[in-house]
Chimera marker file (.cmm) of the C-alpha trace (Angstrom):
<marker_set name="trace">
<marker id="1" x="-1.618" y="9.896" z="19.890" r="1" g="1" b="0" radius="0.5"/>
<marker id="2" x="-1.966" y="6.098" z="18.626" r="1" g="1" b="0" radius="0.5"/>
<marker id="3" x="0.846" y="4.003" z="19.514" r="1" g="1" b="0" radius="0.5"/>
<marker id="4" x="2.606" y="2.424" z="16.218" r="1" g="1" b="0" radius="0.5"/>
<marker id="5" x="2.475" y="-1.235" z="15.606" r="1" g="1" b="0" radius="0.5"/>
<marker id="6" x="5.418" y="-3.150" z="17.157" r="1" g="1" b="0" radius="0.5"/>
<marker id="7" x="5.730" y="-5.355" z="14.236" r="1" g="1" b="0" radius="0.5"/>
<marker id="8" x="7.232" y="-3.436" z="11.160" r="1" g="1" b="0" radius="0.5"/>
<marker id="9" x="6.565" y="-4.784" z="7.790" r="1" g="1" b="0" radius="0.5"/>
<marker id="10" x="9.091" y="-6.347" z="5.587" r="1" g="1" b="0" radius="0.5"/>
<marker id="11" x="7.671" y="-3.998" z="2.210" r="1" g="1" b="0" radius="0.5"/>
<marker id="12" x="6.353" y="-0.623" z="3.136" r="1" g="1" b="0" radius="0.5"/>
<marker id="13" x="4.662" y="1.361" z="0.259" r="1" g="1" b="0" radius="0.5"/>
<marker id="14" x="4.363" y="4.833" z="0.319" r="1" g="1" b="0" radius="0.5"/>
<marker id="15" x="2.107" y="6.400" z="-2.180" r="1" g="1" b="0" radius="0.5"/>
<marker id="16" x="3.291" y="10.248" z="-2.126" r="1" g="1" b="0" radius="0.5"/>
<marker id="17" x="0.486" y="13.242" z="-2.465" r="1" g="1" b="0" radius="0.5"/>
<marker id="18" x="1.665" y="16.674" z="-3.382" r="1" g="1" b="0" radius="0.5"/>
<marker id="19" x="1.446" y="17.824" z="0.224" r="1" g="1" b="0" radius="0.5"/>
<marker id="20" x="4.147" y="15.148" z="1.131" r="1" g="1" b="0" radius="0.5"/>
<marker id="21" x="7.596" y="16.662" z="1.804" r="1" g="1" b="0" radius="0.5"/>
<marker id="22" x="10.847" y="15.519" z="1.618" r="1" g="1" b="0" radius="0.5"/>
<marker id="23" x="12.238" y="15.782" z="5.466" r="1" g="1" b="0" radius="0.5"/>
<marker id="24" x="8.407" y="13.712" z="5.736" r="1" g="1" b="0" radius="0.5"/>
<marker id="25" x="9.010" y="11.134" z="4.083" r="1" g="1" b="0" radius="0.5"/>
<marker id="26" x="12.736" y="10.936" z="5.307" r="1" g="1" b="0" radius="0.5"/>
<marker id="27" x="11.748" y="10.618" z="8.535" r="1" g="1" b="0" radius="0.5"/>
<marker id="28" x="9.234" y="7.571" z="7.562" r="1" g="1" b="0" radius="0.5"/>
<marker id="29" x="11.703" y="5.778" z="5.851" r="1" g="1" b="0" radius="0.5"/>
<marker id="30" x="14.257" y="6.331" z="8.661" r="1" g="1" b="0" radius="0.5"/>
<marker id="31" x="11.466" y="4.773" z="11.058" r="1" g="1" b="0" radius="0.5"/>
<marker id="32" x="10.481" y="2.026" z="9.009" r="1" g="1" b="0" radius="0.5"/>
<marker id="33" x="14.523" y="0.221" z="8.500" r="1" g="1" b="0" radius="0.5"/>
<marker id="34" x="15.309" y="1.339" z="12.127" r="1" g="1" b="0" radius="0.5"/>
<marker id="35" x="12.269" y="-0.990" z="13.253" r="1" g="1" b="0" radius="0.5"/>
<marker id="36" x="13.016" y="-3.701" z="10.693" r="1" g="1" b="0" radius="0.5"/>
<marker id="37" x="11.471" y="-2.757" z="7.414" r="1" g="1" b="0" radius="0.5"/>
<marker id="38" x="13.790" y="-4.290" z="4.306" r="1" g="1" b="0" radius="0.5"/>
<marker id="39" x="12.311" y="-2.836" z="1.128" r="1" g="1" b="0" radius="0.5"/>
<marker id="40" x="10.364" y="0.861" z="0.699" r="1" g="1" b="0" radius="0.5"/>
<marker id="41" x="8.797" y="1.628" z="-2.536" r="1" g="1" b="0" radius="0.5"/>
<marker id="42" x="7.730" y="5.303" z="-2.645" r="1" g="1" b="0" radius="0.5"/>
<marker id="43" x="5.286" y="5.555" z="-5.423" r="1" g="1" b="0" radius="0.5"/>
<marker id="44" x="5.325" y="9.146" z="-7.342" r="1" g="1" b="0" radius="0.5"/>
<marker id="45" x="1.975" y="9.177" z="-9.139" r="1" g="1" b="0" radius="0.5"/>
<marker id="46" x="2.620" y="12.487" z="-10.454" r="1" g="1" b="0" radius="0.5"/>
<marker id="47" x="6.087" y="11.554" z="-11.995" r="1" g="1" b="0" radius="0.5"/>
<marker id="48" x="4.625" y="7.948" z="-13.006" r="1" g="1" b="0" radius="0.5"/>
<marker id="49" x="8.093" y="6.636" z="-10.927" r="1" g="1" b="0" radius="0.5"/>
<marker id="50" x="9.041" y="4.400" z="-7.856" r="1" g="1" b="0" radius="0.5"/>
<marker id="51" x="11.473" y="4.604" z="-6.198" r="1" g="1" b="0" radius="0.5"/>
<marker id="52" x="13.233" y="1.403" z="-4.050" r="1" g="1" b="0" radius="0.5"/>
<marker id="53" x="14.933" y="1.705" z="-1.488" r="1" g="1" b="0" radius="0.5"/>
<marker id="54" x="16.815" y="-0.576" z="0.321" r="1" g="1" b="0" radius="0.5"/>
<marker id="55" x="18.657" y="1.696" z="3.132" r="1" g="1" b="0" radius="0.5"/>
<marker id="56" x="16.872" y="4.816" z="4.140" r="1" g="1" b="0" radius="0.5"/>
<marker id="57" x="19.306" y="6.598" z="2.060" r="1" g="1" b="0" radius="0.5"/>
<marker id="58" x="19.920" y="4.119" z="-0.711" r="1" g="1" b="0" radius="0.5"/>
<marker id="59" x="17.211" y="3.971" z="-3.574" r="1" g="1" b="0" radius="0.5"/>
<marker id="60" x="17.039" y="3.029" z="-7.300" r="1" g="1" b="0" radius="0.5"/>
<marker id="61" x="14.882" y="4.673" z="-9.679" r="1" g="1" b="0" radius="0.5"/>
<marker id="62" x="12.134" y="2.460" z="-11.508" r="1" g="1" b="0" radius="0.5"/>
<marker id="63" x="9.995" y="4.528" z="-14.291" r="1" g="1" b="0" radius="0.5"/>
<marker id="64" x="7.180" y="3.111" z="-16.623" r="1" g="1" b="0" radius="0.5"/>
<marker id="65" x="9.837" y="1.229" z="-19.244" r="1" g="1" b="0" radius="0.5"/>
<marker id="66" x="11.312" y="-0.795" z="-16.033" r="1" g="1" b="0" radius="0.5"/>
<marker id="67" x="9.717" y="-3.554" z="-14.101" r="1" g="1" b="0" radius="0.5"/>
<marker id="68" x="9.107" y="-3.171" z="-10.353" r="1" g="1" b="0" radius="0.5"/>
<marker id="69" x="10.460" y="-5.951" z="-8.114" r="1" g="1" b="0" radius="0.5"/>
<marker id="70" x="10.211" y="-7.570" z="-4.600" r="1" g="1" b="0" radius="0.5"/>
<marker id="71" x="13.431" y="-9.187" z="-4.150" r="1" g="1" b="0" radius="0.5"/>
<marker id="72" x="14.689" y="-10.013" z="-1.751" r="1" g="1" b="0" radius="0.5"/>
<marker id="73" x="11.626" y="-9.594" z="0.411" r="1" g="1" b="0" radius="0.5"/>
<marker id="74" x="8.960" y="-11.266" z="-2.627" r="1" g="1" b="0" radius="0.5"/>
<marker id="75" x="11.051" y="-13.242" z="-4.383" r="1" g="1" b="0" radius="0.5"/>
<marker id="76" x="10.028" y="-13.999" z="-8.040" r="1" g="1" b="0" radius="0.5"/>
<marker id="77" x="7.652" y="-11.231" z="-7.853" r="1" g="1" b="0" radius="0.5"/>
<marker id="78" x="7.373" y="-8.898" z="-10.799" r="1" g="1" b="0" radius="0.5"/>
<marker id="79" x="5.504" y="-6.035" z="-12.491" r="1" g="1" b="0" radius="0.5"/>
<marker id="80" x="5.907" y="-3.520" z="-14.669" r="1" g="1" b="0" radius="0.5"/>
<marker id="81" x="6.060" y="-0.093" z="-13.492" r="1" g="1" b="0" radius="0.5"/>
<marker id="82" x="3.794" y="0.791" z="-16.363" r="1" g="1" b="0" radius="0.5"/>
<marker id="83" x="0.916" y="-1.889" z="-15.717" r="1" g="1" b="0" radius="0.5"/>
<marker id="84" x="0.708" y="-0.456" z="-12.037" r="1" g="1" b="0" radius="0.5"/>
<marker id="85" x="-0.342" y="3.036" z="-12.943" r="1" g="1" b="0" radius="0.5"/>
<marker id="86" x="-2.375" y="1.970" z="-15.780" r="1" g="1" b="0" radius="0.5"/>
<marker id="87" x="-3.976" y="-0.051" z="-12.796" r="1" g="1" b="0" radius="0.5"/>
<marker id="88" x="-4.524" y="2.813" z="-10.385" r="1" g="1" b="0" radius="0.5"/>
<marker id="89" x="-6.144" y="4.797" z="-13.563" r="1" g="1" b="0" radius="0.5"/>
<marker id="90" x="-8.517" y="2.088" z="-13.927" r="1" g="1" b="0" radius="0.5"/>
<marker id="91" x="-6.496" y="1.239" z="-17.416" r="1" g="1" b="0" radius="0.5"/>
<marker id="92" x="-6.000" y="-2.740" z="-17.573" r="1" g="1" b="0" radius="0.5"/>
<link id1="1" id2="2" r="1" g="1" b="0" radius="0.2"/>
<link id1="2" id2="3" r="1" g="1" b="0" radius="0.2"/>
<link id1="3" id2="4" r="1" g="1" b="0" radius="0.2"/>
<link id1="4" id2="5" r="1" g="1" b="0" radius="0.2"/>
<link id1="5" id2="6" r="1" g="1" b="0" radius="0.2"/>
<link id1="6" id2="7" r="1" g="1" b="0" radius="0.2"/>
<link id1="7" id2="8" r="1" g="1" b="0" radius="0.2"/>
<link id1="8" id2="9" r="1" g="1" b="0" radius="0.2"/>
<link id1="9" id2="10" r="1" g="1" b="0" radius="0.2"/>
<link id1="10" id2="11" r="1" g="1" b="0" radius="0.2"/>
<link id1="11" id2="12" r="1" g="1" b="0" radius="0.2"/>
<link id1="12" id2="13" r="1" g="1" b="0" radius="0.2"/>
<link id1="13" id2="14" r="1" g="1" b="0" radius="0.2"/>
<link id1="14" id2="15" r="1" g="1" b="0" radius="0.2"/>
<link id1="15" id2="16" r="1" g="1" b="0" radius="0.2"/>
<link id1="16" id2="17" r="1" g="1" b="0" radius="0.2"/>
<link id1="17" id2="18" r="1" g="1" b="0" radius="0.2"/>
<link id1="18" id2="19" r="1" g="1" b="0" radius="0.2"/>
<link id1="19" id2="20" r="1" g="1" b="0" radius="0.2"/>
<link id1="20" id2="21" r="1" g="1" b="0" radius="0.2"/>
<link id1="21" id2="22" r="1" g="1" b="0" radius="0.2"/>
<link id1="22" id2="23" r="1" g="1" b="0" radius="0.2"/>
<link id1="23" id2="24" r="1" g="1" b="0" radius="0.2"/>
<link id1="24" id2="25" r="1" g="1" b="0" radius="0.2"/>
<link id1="25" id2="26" r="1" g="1" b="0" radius="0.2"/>
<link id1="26" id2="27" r="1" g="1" b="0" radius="0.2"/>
<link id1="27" id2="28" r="1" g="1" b="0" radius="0.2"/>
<link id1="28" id2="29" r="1" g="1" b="0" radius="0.2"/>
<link id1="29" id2="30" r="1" g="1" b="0" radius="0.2"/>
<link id1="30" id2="31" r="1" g="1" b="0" radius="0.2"/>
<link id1="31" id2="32" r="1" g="1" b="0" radius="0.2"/>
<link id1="32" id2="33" r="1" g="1" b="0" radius="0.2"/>
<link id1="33" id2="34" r="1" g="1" b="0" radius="0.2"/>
<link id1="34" id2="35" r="1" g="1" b="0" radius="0.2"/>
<link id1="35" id2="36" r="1" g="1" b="0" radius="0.2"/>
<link id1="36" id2="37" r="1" g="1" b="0" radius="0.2"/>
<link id1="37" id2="38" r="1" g="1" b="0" radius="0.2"/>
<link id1="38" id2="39" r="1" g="1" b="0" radius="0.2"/>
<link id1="39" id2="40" r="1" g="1" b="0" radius="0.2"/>
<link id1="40" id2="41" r="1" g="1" b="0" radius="0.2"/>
<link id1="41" id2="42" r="1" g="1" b="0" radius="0.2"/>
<link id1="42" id2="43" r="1" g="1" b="0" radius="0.2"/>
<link id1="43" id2="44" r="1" g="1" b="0" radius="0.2"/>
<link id1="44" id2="45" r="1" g="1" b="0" radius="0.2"/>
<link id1="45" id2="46" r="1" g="1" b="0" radius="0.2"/>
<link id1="46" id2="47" r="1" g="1" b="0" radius="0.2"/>
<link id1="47" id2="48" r="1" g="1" b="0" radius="0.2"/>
<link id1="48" id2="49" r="1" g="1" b="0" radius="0.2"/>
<link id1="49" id2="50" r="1" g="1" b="0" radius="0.2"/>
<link id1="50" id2="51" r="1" g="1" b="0" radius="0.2"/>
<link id1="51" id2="52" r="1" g="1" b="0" radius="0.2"/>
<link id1="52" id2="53" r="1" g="1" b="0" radius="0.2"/>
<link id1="53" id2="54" r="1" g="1" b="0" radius="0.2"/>
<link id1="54" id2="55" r="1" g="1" b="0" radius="0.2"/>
<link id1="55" id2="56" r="1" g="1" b="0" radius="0.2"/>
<link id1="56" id2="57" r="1" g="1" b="0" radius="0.2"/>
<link id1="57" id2="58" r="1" g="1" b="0" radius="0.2"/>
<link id1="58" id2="59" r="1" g="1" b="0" radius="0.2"/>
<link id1="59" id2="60" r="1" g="1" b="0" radius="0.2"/>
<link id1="60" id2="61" r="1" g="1" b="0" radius="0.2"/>
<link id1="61" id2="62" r="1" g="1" b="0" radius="0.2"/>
<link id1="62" id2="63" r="1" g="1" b="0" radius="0.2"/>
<link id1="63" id2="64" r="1" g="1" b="0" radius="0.2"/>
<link id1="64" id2="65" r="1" g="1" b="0" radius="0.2"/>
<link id1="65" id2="66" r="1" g="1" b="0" radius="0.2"/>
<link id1="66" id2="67" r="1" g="1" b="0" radius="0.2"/>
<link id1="67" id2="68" r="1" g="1" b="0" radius="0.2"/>
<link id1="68" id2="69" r="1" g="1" b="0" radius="0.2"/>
<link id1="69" id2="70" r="1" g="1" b="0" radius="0.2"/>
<link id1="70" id2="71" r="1" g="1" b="0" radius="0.2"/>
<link id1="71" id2="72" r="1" g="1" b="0" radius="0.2"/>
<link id1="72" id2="73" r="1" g="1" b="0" radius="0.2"/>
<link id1="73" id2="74" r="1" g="1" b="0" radius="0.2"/>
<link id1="74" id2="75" r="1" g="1" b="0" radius="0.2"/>
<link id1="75" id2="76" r="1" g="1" b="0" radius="0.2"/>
<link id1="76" id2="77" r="1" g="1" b="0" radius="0.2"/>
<link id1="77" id2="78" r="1" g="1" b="0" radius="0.2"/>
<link id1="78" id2="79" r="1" g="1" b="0" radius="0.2"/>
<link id1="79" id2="80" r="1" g="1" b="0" radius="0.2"/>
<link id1="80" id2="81" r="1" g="1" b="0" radius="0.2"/>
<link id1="81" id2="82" r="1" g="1" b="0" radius="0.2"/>
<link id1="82" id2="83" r="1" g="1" b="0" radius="0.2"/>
<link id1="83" id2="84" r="1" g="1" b="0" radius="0.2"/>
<link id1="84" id2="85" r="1" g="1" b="0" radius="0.2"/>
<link id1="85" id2="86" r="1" g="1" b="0" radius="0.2"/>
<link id1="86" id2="87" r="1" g="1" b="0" radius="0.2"/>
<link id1="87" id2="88" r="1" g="1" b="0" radius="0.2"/>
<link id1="88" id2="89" r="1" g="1" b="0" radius="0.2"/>
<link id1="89" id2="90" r="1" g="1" b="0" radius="0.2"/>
<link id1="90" id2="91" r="1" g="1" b="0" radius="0.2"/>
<link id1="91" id2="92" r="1" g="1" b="0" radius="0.2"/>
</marker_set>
């Protein structure tokens, strides 16, 4: 088994697949603020929704008709929900 990095990021992005479950990605998120981690998005192509969390138990909801932000980890940084799956379908 491959050691993790010792250096957890300040955004960690999680693009779900249909084989992810919950207790999964519960676990990741738990890992990723217990090393240092500020800001998971958890990208659910299949819903077209992010969700941000902020605490591994503490999220808001962001669907196409919101913007996605970085604060306080990016801040100024924003983009629609919408533009980034139109993006990922090769839609500009």
């Amino acid at each position: 088994r491959t050691a993790a990095a010792s250096v957890a990021p300040d955004l960690a992005v999680e693009v779900l697949s249909p084989s992810n479950t919950a207790a999964e990605m519960e676990r990741k998120r738990r890992e990723c603020f217990a090393a240092g981690t500020r800001l998971v998005w958890e990208v659910e192509p299949e819903l077209t929704l992010v969700r941000v969390y902020t605490e591994a138990d503490t999220f808001t909801t962001r669907t196409a008709s919101d913007d996605l932000t970085g604060d306080p980890v990016l801040p100024g940084f924003r983009l629609s929900v919408q533009a980034l799956f139109d993006r990922a379908e090769g839609r500009r």
